[in-house]
Structure formats: structure tokens, C-alpha cells
C-alpha positions as CSV (number, residue, x, y, z in Angstrom):
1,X,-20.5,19.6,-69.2
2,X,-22.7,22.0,-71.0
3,X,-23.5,19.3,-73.2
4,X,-23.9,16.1,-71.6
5,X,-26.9,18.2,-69.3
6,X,-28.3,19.6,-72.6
7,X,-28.8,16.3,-74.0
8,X,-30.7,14.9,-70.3
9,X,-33.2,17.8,-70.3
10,X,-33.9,19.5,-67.6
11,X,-36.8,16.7,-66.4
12,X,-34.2,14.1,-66.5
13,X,-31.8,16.5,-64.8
14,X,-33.7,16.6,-62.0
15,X,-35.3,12.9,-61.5
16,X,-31.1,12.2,-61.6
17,X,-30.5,14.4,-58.8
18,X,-33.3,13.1,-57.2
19,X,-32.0,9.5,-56.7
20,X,-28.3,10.4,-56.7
21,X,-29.7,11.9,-53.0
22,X,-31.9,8.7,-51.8
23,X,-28.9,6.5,-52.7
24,X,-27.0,8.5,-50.8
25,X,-28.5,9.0,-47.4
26,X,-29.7,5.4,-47.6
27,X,-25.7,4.7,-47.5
28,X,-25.0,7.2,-45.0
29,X,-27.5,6.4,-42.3
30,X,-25.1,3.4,-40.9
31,X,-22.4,5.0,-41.0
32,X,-23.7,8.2,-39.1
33,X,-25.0,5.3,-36.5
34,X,-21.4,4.0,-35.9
35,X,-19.9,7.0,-35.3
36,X,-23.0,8.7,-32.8
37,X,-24.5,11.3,-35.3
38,X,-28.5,10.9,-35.1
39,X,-27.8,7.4,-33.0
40,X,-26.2,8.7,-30.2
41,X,-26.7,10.9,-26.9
42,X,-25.9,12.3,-23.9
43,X,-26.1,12.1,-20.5
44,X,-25.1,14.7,-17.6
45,X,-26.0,15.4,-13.9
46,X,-24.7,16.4,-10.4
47,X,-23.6,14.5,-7.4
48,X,-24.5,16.2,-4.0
49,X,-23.8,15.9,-0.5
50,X,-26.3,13.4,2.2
51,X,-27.3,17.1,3.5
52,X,-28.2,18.1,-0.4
53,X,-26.0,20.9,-0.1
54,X,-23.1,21.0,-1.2
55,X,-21.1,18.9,-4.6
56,X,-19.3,16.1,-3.8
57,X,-15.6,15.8,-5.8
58,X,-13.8,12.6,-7.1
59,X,-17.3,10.4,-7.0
60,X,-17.3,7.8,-9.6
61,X,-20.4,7.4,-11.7
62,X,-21.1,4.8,-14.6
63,X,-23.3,4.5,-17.2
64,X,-24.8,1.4,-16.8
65,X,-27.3,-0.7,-19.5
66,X,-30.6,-2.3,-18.0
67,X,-31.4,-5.0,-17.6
68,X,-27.4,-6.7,-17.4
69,X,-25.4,-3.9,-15.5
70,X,-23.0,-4.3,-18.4
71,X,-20.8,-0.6,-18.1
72,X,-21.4,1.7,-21.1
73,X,-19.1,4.4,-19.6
74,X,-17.7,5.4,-16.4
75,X,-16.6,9.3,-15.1
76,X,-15.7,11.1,-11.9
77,X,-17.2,14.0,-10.9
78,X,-15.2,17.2,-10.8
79,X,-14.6,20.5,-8.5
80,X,-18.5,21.1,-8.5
81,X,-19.8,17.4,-8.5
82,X,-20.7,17.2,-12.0
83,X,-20.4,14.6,-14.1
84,X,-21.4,13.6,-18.4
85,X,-21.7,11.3,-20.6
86,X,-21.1,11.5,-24.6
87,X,-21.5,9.8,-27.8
88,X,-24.2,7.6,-26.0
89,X,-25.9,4.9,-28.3
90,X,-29.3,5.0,-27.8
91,X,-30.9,2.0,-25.6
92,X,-32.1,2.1,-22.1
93,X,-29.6,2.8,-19.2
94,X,-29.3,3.7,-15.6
95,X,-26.4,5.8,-13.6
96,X,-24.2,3.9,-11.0
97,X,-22.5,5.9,-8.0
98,X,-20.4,6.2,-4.5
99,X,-18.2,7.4,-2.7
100,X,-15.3,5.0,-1.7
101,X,-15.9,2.5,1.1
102,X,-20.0,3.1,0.5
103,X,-22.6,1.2,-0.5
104,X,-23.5,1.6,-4.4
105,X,-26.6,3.6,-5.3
106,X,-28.1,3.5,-8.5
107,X,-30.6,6.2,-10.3
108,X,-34.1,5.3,-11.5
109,X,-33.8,3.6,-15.1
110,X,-34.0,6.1,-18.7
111,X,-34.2,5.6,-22.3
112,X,-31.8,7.4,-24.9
113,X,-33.6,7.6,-28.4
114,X,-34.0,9.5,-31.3
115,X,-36.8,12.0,-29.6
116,X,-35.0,12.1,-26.4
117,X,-31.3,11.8,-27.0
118,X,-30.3,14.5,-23.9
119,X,-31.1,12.7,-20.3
120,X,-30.5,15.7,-17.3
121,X,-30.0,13.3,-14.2
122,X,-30.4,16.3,-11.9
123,X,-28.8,16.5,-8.7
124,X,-28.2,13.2,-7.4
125,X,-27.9,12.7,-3.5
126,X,-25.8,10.5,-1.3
127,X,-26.7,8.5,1.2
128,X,-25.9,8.6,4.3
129,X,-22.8,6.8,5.6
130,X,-23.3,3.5,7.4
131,X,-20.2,2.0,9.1
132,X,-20.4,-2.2,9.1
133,X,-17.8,-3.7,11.0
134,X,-18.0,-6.9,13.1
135,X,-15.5,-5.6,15.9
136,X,-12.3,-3.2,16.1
137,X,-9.2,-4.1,17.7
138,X,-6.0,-2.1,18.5
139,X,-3.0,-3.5,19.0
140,X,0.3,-1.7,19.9
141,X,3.9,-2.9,20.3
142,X,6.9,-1.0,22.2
143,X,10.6,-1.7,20.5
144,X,12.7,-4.4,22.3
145,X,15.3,-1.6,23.1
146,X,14.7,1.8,23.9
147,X,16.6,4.7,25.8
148,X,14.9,7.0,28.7
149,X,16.8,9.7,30.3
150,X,19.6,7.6,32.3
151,X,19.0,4.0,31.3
152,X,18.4,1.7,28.5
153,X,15.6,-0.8,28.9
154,X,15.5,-4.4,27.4
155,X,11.3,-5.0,26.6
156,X,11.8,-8.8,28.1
157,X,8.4,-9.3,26.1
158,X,9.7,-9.7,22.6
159,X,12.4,-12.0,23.7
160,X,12.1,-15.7,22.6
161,X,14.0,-16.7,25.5
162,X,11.5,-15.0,28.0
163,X,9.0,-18.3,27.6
164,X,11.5,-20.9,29.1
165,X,14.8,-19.6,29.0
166,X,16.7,-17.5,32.5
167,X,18.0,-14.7,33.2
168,X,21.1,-15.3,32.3
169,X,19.7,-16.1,28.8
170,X,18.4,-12.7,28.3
171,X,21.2,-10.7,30.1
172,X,23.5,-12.5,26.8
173,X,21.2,-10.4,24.8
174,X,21.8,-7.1,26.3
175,X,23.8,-4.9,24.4
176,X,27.2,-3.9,26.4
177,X,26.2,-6.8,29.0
178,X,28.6,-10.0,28.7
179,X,27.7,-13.2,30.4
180,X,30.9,-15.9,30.2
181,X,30.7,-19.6,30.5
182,X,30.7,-19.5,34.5
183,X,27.2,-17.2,34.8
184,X,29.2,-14.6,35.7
185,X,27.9,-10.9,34.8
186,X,30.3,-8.0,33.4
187,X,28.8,-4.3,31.7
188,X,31.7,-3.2,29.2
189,X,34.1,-5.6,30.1
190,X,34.4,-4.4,33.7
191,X,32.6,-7.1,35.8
192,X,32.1,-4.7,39.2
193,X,28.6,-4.3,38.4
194,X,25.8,-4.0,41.0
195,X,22.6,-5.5,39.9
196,X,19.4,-4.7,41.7
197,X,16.1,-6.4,41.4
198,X,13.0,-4.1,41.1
199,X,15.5,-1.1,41.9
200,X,16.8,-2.6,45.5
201,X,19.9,-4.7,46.6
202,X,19.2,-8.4,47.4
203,X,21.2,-10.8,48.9
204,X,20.2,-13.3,46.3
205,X,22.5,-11.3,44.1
206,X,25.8,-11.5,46.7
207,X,28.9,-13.5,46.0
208,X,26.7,-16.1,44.2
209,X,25.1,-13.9,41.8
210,X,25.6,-16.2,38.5
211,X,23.5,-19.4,40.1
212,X,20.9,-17.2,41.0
213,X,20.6,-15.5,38.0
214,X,20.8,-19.0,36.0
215,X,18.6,-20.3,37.8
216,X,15.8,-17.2,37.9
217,X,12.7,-18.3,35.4
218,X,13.0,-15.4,32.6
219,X,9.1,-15.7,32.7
220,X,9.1,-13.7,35.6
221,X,10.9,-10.6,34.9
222,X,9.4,-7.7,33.0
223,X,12.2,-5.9,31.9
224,X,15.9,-5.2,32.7
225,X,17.6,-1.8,32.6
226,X,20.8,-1.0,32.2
227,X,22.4,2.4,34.1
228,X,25.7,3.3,32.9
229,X,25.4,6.6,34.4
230,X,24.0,6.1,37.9
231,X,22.2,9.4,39.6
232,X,23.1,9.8,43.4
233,X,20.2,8.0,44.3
234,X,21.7,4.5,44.1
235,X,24.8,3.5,45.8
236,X,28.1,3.5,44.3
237,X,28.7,0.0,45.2
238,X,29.4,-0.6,41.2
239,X,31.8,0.9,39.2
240,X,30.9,-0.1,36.2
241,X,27.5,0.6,36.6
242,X,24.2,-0.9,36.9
243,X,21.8,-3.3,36.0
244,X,18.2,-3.6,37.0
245,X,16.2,-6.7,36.9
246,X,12.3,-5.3,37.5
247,X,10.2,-8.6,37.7
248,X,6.6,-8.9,37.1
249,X,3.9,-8.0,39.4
250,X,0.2,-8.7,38.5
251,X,-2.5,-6.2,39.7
252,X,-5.5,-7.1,38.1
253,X,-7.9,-8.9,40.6
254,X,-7.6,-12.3,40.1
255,X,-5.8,-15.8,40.9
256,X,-2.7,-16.2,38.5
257,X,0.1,-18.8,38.3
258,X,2.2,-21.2,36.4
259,X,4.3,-23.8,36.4
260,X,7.0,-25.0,34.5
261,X,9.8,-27.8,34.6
262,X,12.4,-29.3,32.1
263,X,14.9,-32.4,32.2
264,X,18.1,-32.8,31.1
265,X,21.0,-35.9,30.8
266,X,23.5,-36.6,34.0
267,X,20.1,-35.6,36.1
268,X,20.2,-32.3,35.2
269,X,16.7,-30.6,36.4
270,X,14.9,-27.0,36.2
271,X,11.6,-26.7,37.9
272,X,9.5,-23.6,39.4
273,X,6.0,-22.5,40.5
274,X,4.6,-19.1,40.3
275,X,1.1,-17.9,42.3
276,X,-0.5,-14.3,42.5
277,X,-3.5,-13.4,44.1
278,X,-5.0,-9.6,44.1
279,X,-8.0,-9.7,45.8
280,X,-8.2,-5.7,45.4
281,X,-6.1,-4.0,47.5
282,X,-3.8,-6.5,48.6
283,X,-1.4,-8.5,46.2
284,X,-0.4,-11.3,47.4
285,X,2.6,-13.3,45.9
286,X,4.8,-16.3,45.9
287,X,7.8,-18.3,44.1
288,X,9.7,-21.3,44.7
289,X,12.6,-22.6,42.0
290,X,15.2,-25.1,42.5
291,X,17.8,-26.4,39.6
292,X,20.4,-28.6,39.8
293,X,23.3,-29.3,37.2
294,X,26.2,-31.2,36.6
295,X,30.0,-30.0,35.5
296,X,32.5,-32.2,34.4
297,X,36.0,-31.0,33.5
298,X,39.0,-32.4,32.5
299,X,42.3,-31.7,31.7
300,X,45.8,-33.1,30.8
301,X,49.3,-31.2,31.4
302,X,52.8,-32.4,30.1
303,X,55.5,-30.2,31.2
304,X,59.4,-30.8,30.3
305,X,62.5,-28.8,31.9
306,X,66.6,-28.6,31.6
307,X,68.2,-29.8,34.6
308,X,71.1,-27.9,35.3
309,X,73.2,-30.3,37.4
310,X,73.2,-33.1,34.7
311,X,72.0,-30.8,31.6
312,X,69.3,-33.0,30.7
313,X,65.5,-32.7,30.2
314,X,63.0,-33.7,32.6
315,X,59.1,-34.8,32.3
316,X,56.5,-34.4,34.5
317,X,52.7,-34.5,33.6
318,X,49.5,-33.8,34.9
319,X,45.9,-35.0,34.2
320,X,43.0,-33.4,36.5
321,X,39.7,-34.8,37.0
322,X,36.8,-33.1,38.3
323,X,33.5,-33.4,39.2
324,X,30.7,-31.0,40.3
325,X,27.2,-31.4,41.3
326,X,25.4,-27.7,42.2
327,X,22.3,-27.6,43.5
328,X,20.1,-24.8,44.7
329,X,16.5,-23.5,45.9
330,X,15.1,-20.2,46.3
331,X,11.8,-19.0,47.8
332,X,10.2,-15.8,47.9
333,X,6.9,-14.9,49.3
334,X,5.6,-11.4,49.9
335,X,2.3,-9.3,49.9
336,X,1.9,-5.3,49.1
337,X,-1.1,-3.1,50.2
338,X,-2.6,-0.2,48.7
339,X,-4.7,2.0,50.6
340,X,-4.9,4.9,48.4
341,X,-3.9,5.4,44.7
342,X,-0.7,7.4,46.3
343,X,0.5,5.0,48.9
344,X,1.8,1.3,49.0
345,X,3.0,-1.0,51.6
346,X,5.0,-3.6,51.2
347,X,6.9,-6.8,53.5
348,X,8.1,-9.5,52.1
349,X,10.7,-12.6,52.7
350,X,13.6,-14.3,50.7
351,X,15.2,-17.8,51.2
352,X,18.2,-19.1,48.8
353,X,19.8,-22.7,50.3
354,X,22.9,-23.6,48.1
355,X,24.7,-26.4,48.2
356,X,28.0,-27.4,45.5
357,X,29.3,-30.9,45.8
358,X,32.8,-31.2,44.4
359,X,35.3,-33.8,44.1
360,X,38.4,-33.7,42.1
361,X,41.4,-36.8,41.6
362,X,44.7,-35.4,40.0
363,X,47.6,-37.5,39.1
364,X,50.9,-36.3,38.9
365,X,54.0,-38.0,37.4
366,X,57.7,-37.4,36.9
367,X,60.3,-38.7,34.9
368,X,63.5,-38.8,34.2
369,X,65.9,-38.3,31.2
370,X,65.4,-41.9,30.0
371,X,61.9,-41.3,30.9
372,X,62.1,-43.4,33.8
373,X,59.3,-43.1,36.0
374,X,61.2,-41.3,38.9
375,X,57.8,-39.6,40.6
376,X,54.2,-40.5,41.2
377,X,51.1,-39.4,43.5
378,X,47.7,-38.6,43.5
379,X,46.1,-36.0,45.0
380,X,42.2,-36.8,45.7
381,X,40.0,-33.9,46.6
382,X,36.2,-33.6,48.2
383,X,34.7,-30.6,48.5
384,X,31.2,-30.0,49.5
385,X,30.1,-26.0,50.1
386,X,26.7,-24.8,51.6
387,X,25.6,-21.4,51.8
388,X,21.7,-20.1,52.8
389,X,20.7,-16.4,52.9
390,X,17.5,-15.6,54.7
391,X,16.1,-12.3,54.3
392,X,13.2,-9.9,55.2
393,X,11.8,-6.4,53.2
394,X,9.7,-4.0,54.9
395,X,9.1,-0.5,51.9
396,X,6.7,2.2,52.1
397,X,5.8,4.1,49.0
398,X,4.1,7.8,48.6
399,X,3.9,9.3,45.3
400,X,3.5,12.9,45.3
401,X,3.1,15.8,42.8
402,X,5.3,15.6,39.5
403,X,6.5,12.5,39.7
404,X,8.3,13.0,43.2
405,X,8.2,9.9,45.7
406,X,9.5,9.1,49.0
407,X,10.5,5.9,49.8
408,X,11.1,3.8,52.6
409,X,13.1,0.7,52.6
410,X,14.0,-1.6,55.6
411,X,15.9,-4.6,55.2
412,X,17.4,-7.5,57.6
413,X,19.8,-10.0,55.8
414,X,21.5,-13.6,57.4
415,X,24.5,-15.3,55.4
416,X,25.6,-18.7,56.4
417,X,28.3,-20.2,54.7
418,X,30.3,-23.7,55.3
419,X,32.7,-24.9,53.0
420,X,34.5,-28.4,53.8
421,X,37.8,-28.8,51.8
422,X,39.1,-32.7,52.4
């Protein structure tokens, strides 16, 4: 070493060292540029409240470039609303914030260089606020089942069968509530049930109960409760307990009404008219339904026994025919008044005309061992059945204090029946 420096000189020495150094930092100028040395810088600021008060946590802010909007960087600002930005290129920027579900603010545009590589933003401000909606709407929904204290109620609402279906339909729903193939009504497989509509007996639900209940629209009941456990308030007329057909009753002022009607084969019919009018005080109301079906059965017996006074087997057999044509209308009409929020009065008037045209033709033969026919006669049947009830409603209503109530119901009831077996 000593020698190779001897030989230079120290003038040549020191030109050597002289553009060992240029070379050098000429080479290391881009590279310091890539990795942010002398090219880069930094930004740093605070995000406030509207008020200019108090920091403002979790905002996000981003280093935008101007003109373009391209993002450089993006931060959130912490516990005390600060925020930075490092290893900035140089070039000209602005800073991009809000909070979530605002509108986006954006700082005045700045300019990183070589003389000014360290931008202080300051405290930046919020603005205020401003909620831009067209319109709200609040929707709720009850459960199609839910228990209360002493009864389980069936929400009739949610129930496909509540648009043209009857009540029938929607009693097959009911949990612990069976409905068989004749309309008629059991709760737990005991059928001694008493079934009240709007919480009183009716005569439209007497002997010929699963008709009327076929033949009541759906589209006018509101809900139906079931009361297993019957309070003392009710009578005990059913052991099995009680079910509770509450139908609809419309109190906003206003006409209201519908109509509906469907066909079937063998002229099979449905067809009903609802009305409402509430011109205030008074509610006044009315219904009229008739239906009429058709029932066909038929049915074929063979029946062989041992003779005992000539030990052989004889045959007889049986084949049944019959016909029905039901038909029935009910009618209700009513109006309630409200002189205060705490009283109601109410009178009202029920018709139900049934009729049930039946005929049957049964055959019976017998027959001997050889299967001889020893036996043969027909036995033809007509059987037409009316029945009407007519009834009137008088109830008075006061609702006192804590949910307590007196109520006063008067009702007068007429059954006719006729039934003509030939």
C-alpha cells in the first residue's frame, strides 16, 4: 500500500480521491430517490370535531395526488385524531377525509419538495352532519303463533289461506286443533269443544257448526285463540276447551268492503259480500255468504255366513248409493256506538237458513249355497232437512282502570228445524 501511494504523489492522491467521490454520489443519487432519502417526505395533521373541540378517532384520511385523485397513501386517525404520512415522494398532493356515512372533504392542495419536504396539515375540521334520505319507513311483523297468559293466538294475517280460503282451512292449521273430512272440530282429540266468536256464544256455531265454519270467508276473521285452560269467566259448556274466532272489525272512518266468489264442478259455488261504514262514532256493518256443495258416496258390501241347519255358506251383498246437495246462507248485520273512549254499545242481528237435500238407493241381495239368487230389494231413500236460526245481540262495554271491564250481553235466539225422512 505504502508503495503504490508513494509512486501517485500526493497531487495525484488527491485529484483520485476527488473523482472516486463525484462518481460516486452521481451513482447514489437514484438510488437514494427510490428508497425516499432526499426525494421523499412527510405529511402529518389532526382531525377534529364539527365543534373544533375535541379529536375525532377511527377517521380515514388519504393522501391524494392533484390533479387525478390517484391515492398515494391512506391512514386512520388514532385515540387523539392524529394522523401521518411517510416516505412521501415529492410531487403535489391534497388530504382526503370522513367519517363513515358523510360526505368527503378534502384539504386545500400542497407541494412536497426538496425545500419543503415536511407538510403540517394542522387541525382539520369536520363538517357538520347532513342526513339525505328520500323517505323512512318502519315496518313490523308479529309471529304467526304466540302464547299470552291463558291462550295461544293464531295471527290469521300470515296465513295463505286467509285470502280465499275458510275457516275451516285455517282451523287445520292450528296446532292441537283437528278438522276431519265432515267439518267437524275436535282440540286434542276430544271434540266437546265450545267455540265462540269475538268471545260470545252464537247460534251459528250450534249442532251445525262444521257448515258454518266451512262456509265462513277466512278474509274476515282476525285471529283465532285457542283456551285449553278456561278462567271462570266463560262457561264450562266445553270440556275440552275453547276456541275463539275474533273477526275483523274496521274503525277507521271510512266506507270498506269486498267481494269475492269462486266456482266449482257438479255446481258447486262460494260467494260473499263484505260492507263497513265508520262514519266516526258509529260503525256500521254487514255480511251475507251462501255456498252450496255437492257429496257423492258410494259403497259396496259382500257379506257370507255358515248356515247351521244345512252347514252351508250363504251370500248376501250390499251396494249403497248416495247423494247429497247442502246448501246454506248466512247474514249478519250490526252497528256499535262509541260515546266515549271507555264505553261502547253494541245490537246486532244473525240469520243462517240451511237446507240438506239427500237421497240415497241401496240394493240388497241374497243368495244361496249354489249362489242362487234367493233374496232381492231395494230400499230408496229421500231426505230433505231445513234448519234457520234467527238471532238478536244487544252488549254494553265500560273499560275501567287496569284493564278491568264490565260487560253486558243480552241475547234472544230462534231454532227451526224440519227434517222429512221418506
Amino acid at each position: 500500500m505504502r508503495s503504490i501511494f508513494s509512486s501517485f504523489g500526493g497531487a495525484s492522491f488527491k485529484r483520485l480521491v476527488f473523482w472516486f467521490s463525484l462518481g460516486l454520489s452521481l451513482g447514489l443519487e437514484p438510488l437514494l430517490a427510490q428508497t425516499g432519502g432526499e426525494g421523499s417526505g412527510s405529511v402529518t395533521g389532526t382531525v377534529l370535531d364539527p365543534a373544533g373541540a375535541q379529536p375525532v378517532q377511527y377517521i380515514a384520511v388519504t393522501l391524494e395526488r392533484t390533479p387525478g385523485g390517484e391515492t398515494v397513501q391512506s391512514a386512520v386517525t388514532d385515540a387523539k385524531g392524529a394522523f401521518a404520512f411517510d416516505q412521501v415522494p415529492f410531487g403535489k398532493f391534497q388530504i382526503g377525509y370522513a367519517a363513515v356515512g358523510a360526505d368527503r372533504q378534502q384539504s386545500a392542495p400542497f407541494e412536497l419538495k426538496a425545500d419543503h419536504a415536511a407538510q403540517a396539515m394542522g387541525r382539520l375540521i369536520l363538517a357538520e352532519p347532513v342526513v339525505k334520505m328520500q323517505s323512512v319507513e318502519v315496518s313490523s311483523s308479529r309471529s304467526t303463533f304466540y302464547n299470552s297468559i291463558d291462550r295461544k293466538v293464531y295471527d290469521i294475517g300470515r296465513d295463505v289461506q286467509s285470502v280465499t280460503g275458510s275457516a275451516s282451512n285455517l282451523l287445520q292449521n292450528v296446532p292441537s286443533v283437528d278438522v276431519d273430512i265432515e267439518g267437524n272440530v275436535s282440540l286434542r282429540g276430544d271434540s266437546n269443544v265450545l267455540i265462540l266468536i269475538d268471545g260470545k256464544t252464537s247460534t251459528l256455531m250450534g249442532p251445525n257448526r262444521a257448515a258454518v265454519l266451512e262456509q265462513l270467508p277466512a278474509d274476515s276473521i282476525e285471529k283465532i285463540e285457542v283456551i285449553t285452560n278456561p278462567s271462570a269467566k266463560y262457561k264450562p259448556d266445553g270440556t275440552a276447551g275453547i276456541i275463539n274466532i275474533t273477526l275483523k272489525k274496521k274503525r277507521a272512518p271510512g266506507y270498506s268492503g269486498s267481494i269475492r266468489a269462486s266456482v266449482g264442478n257438479d255446481r258447486r259455488y262460494n260467494a260473499g259480500v263484505l260492507a263497513n261504514y265508520n262514519p266516526g262514532k258509529f260503525n256500521l256493518f254487514g255480511s251475507y255468504n251462501v255456498r252450496q256443495d255437492d257429496r257423492f258416496r258410494g259403497s259396496d258390501e259382500t257379506r257370507s255366513h255358515l248356515d247351521p241347519a244345512t252347514n252351508t255358506f250363504l251370500g248376501t251383498t250390499q251396494r249403497t248409493m248416495e247423494h247429497s246437495r247442502p246448501l246454506s246462507h248466512i247474514a249478519q248485520a250490526g252497528v256499535d256506538y262509541a260515546p266515549t273512549d271507555k264505553d261502547k254499545l253494541g245490537v246486532s242481528v244473525s240469520y243462517d237458513h240451511r237446507s240438506f237435500f239427500r237421497t240415497a238407493d241401496q240394493t240388497n241381495r241374497a243368495f244361496d249355497a249354489s249362489n242362487t239368487l234367493t233374496s232381492s230389494y231395494d230400499r230408496l231413500r229421500t231426505d230433505p232437512e231445513y234448519e234457520q236460526d234467527l238471532e238478536f245481540k244487544g252488549n254494553y262495554q265500560h273499560t275501567f282502570a287496569e284493564d278491568h271491564e264490565l260487560v253486558i250481553d243480552l241475547n234472544r235466539r230462534r231454532t227451526t228445524e224440519e227434517a222429512n225422512n221418506h
